[in-house]
C-alpha positions as CSV (number, residue, x, y, z in Angstrom):
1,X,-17.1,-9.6,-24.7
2,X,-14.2,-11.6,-23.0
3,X,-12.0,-11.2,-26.3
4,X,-12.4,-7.8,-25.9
5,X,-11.2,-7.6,-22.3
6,X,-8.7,-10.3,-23.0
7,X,-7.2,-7.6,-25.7
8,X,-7.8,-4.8,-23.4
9,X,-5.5,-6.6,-20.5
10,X,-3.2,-7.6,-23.2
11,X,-2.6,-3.7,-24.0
12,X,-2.6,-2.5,-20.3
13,X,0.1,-5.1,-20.0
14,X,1.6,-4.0,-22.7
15,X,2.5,-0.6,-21.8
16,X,3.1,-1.4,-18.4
17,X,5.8,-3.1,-20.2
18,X,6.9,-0.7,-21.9
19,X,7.2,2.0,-19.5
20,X,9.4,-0.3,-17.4
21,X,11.6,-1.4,-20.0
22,X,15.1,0.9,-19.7
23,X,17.7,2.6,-21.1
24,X,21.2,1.8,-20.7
25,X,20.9,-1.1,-19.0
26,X,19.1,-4.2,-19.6
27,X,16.5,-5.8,-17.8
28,X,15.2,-9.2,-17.7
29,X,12.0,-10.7,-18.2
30,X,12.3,-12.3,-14.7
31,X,13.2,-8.8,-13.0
32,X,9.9,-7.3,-15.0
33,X,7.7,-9.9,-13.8
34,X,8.7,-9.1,-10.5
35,X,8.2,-5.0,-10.8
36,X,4.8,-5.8,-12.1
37,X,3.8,-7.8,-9.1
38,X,5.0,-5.5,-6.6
39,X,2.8,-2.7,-8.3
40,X,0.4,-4.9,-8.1
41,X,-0.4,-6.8,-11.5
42,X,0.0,-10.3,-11.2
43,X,1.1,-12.0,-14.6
44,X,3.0,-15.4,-15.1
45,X,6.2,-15.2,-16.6
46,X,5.8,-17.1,-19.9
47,X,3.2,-14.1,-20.6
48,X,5.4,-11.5,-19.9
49,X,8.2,-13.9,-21.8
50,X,6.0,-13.5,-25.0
51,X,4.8,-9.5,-24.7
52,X,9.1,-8.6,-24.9
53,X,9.1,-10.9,-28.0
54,X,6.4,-9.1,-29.4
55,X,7.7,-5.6,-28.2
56,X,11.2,-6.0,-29.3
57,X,10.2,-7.2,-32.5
58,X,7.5,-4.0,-33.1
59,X,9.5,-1.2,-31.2
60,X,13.1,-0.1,-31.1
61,X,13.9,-2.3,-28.0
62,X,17.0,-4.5,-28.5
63,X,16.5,-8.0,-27.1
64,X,20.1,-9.8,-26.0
65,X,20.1,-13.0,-26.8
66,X,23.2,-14.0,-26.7
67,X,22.7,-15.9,-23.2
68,X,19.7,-16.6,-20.9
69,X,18.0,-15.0,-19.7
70,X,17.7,-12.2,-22.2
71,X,18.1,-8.5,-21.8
72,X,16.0,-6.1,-23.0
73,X,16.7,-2.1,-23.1
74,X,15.2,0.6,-25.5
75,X,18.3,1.9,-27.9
76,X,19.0,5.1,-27.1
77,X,17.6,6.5,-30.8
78,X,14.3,5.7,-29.6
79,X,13.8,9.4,-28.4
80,X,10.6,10.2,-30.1
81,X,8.5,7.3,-28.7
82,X,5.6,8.7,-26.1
83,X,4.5,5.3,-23.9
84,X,7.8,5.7,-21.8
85,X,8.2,9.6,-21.7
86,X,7.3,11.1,-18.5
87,X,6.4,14.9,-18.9
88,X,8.7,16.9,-16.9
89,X,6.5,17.9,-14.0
90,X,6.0,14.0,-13.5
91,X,10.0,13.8,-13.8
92,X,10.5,16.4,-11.2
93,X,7.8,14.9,-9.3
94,X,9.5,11.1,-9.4
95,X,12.9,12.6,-8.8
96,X,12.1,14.5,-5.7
97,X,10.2,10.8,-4.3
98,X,13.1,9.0,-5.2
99,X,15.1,11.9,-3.0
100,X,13.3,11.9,0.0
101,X,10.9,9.1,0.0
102,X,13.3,6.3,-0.6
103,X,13.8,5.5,4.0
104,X,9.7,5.5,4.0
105,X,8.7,3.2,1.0
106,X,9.4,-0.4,0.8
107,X,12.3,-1.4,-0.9
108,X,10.3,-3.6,-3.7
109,X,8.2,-0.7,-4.1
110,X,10.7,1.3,-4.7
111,X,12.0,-1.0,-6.6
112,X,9.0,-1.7,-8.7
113,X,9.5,2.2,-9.8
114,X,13.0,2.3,-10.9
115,X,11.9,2.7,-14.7
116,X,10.1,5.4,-13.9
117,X,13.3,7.1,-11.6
118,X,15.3,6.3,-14.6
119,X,13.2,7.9,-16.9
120,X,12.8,11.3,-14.8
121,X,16.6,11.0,-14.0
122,X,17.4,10.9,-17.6
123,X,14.8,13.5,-18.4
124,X,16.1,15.5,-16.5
125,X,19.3,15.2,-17.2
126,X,22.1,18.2,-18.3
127,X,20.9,17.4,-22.1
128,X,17.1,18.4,-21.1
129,X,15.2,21.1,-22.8
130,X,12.6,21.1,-19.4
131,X,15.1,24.2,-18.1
132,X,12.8,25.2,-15.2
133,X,12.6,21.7,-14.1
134,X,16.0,20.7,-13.9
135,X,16.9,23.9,-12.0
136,X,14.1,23.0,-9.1
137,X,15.8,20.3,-7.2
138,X,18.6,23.1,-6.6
139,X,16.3,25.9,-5.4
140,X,14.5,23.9,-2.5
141,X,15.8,21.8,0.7
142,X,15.0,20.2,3.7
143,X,17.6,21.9,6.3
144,X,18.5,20.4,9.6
145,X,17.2,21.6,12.9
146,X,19.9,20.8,14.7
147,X,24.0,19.6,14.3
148,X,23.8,17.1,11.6
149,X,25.3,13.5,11.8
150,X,26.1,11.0,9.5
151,X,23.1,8.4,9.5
152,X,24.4,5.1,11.4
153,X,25.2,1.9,8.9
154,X,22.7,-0.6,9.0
155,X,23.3,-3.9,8.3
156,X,22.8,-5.2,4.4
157,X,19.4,-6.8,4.0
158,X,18.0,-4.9,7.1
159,X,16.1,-2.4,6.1
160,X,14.5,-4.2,3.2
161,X,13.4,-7.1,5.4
162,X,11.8,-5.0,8.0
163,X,10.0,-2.4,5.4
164,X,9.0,-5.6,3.4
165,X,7.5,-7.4,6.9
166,X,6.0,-3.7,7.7
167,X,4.3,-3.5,4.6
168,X,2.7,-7.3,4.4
169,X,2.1,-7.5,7.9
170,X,3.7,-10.3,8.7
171,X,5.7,-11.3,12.5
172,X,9.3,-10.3,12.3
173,X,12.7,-12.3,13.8
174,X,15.5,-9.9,15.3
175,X,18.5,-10.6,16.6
176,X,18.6,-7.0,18.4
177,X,21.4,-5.6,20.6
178,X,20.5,-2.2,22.5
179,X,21.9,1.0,23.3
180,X,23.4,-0.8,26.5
181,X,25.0,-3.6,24.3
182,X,22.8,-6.5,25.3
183,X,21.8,-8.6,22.9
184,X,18.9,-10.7,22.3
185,X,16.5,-12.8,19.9
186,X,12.9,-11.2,19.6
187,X,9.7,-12.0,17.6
188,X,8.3,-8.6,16.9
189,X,5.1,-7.3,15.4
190,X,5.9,-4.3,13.0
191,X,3.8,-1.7,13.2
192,X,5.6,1.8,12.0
193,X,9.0,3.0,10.5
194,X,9.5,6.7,11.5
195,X,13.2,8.8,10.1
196,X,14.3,10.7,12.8
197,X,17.2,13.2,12.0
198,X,19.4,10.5,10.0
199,X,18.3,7.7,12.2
200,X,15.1,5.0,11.4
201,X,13.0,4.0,14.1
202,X,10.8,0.3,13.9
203,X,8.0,0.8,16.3
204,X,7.3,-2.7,16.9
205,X,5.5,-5.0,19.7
206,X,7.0,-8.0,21.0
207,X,4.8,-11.2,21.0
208,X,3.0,-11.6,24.1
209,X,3.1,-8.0,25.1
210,X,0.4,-5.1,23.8
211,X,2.6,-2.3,24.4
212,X,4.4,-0.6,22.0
213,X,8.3,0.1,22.1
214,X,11.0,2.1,19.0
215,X,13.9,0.0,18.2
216,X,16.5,1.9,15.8
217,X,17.0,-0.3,12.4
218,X,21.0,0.1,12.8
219,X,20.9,-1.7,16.2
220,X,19.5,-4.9,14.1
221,X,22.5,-7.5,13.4
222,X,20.0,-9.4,11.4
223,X,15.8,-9.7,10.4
224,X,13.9,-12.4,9.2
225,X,10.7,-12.3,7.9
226,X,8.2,-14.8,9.0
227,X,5.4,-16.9,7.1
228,X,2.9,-15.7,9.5
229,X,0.5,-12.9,9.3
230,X,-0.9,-10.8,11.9
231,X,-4.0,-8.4,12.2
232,X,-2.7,-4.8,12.5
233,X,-4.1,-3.4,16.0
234,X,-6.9,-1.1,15.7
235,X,-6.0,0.8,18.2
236,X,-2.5,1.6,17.1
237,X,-2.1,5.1,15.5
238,X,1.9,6.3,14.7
239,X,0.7,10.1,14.7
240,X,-1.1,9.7,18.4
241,X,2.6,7.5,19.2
242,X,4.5,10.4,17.9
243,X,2.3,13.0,18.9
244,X,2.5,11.7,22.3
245,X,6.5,12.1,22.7
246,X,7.0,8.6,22.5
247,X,10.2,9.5,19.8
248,X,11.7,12.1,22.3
249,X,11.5,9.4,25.0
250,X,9.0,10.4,26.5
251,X,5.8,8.1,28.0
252,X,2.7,10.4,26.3
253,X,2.7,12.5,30.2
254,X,1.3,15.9,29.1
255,X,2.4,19.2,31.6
256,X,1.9,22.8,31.5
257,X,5.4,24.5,31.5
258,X,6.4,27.8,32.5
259,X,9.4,29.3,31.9
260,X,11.4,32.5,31.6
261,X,13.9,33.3,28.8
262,X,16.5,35.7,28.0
263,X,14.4,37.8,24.6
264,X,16.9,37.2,22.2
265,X,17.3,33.5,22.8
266,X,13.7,33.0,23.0
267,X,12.4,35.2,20.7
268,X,11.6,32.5,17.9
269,X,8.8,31.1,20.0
270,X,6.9,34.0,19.2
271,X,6.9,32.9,15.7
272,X,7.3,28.9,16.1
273,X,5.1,28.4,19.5
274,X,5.6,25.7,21.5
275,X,1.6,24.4,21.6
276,X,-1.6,25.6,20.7
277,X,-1.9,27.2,24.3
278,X,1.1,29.2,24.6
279,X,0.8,32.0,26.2
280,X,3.7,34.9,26.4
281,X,4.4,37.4,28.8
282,X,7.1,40.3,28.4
283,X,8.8,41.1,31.9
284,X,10.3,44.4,33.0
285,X,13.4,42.7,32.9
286,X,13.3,42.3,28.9
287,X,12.4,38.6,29.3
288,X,9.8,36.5,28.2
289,X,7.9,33.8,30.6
290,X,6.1,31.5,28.4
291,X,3.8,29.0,29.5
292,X,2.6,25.7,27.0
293,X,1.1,22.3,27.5
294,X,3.6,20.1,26.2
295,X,4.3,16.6,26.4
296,X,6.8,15.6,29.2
297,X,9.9,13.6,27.6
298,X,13.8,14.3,27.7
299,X,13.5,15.4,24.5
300,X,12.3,18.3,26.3
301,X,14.9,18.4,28.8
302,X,17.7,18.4,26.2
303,X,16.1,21.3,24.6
304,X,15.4,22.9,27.8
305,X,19.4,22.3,28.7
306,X,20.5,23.7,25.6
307,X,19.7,27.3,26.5
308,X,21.7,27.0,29.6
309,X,21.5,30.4,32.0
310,X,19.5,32.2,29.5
311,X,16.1,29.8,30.4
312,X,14.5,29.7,34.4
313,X,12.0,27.1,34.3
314,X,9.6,28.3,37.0
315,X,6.9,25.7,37.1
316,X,6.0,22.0,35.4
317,X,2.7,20.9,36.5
318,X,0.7,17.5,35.3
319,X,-1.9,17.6,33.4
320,X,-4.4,15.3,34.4
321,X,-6.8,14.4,30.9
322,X,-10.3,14.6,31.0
323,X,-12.2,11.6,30.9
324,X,-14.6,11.3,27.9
């Protein structure tokens, strides 16, 4: 019975392998071992040494030899082999993740995946046959809400530090200066990354303190991450920290607005309210006066600002929550 599940790990290995193993470009056994421990399967190296000598010498995957340590690629006439071949709704699938997902995932994740982007890239490619496929990334997009910007730089090493700390949860050393230049050296607790606009956001707590604060990644000169573990605070939720305003600057203060706006300037909040509890009223005047519970931030205030004349506000009251 162990023989057999010694063979069965051998094969899962095996085609792990093999669906990691690239085209074009060469890829060590060292860099494999590595992918396969980020996603999670923990081999030693000799092992993985001896399945590409085995592989090379049973598939058509070239193994260079010519200096250590070896390469290993498929050749490209190896079209017709199915272990690597994603099908092209998993191509489209891993090309739109590599798109949009690639600020949210951890760099060694992501990196752990790259035979799998390079498969759907090449699948996908202008020699495809999957037509319908290769046309979808050009018939959909995520548009701006407001003036786009150019994302800030962030420093090399950065952001793979902090996702990498984020995702093992382990204390985090920043040399951080802020929006008002002063710099300083912080131990921080990572507890959320959050992409606003073009910018990242670390929501973070410093050591000794329970409360939470955002600090944006391309304010970080440099990030270290520590030996030590911490346990993630229960309490801690990043929807309730953005659902409170906290990334429109605001402190989680919840007021019921009213406010009166010109028709035409206002008229998309019939469609795209501003809470749950909106409530619109048309005046004789042609303008609306709306009224929403809404959390108090200047986020708020520069959207408020940016209708200049054509918005009155007429009342901001506090809400005061119920107690449970």
């Amino acid at each position: 019975m162990a023989k057999r599940s010694d063979t069965l790990e051998t094969v899962l290995l095996a085609v792990e392998l093999l669906r990691r193993i690239p085209r074009g470009r060469k890829v060590t056994a060292s860099e494999l071992h590595r992918q396969l421990k980020d996603a999670g399967i923990d081999r030693d190296l000799r092992t993985i040494q001896r399945q590409l000598e085995m592989l090379s010498e049973h598939f058509e995957i070239e193994r260079d030899d010519r200096s250590k340590p070896y390469g290993y690629r498929w050749l490209e006439q190896a079209k017709s082999l199915a272990v690597p071949n994603l099908t092209p709704q998993e191509s489209l699938l891993f090309q739109l993740a590599e798109e949009h997902l690639r600020n949210l995932l951890p760099t060694r994740l992501m990196k752990s995946m790259e035979g799998f982007f390079s498969q759907a890239r090449r699948n996908l490619g202008p020699d495809s046959s999957a037509r319908l496929e290769r046309e979808w990334p050009g018939k959909v997009r995520v548009v701006a809400t407001s003036q786009p910007l150019l994302p800030p730089k962030i420093v090399p090493g950065v952001f793979e530090i902090v996702s990498e700390s984020l995702y093992s949860n382990r204390w985090l050393h920043l040399d951080y200066r802020n929006s008002g230049g002063k710099r300083r050296k912080v131990e921080v607790m990572p507890l959320g990354l959050a992409q606003q606009g073009p910018r990242l956001y670390l929501v973070c707590r410093y050591r000794g303190y329970d409360n939470e604060r955002s600090l944006a990644l391309h304010r970080i000169l440099s990030a270290e991450m520590s030996t030590l573990t911490f346990d993630r605070p229960k309490e801690f939720d990043l929807k309730k920290y953005d659902d409170d305003g906290r990334f429109g600057f605001g402190e989680g203060e919840k007021v019921q607005l009213t406010f009166r706006i010109e028709r035409n300037a206002g008229f998309h909040l019939l469609e795209s309210p501003l809470s749950s509890d909106q409530q619109v009223v048309e005046l004789n005047d042609g303008r609306l006066e709306i009224t929403a519970s809404v959390i108090d931030s200047a986020m708020l205030e520069w959207w408020l600002r940016g209708f200049g004349d054509a918005i009155e506000v007429v009342r901001r009251r506090s809400i005061v929550p119920v107690k449970p």
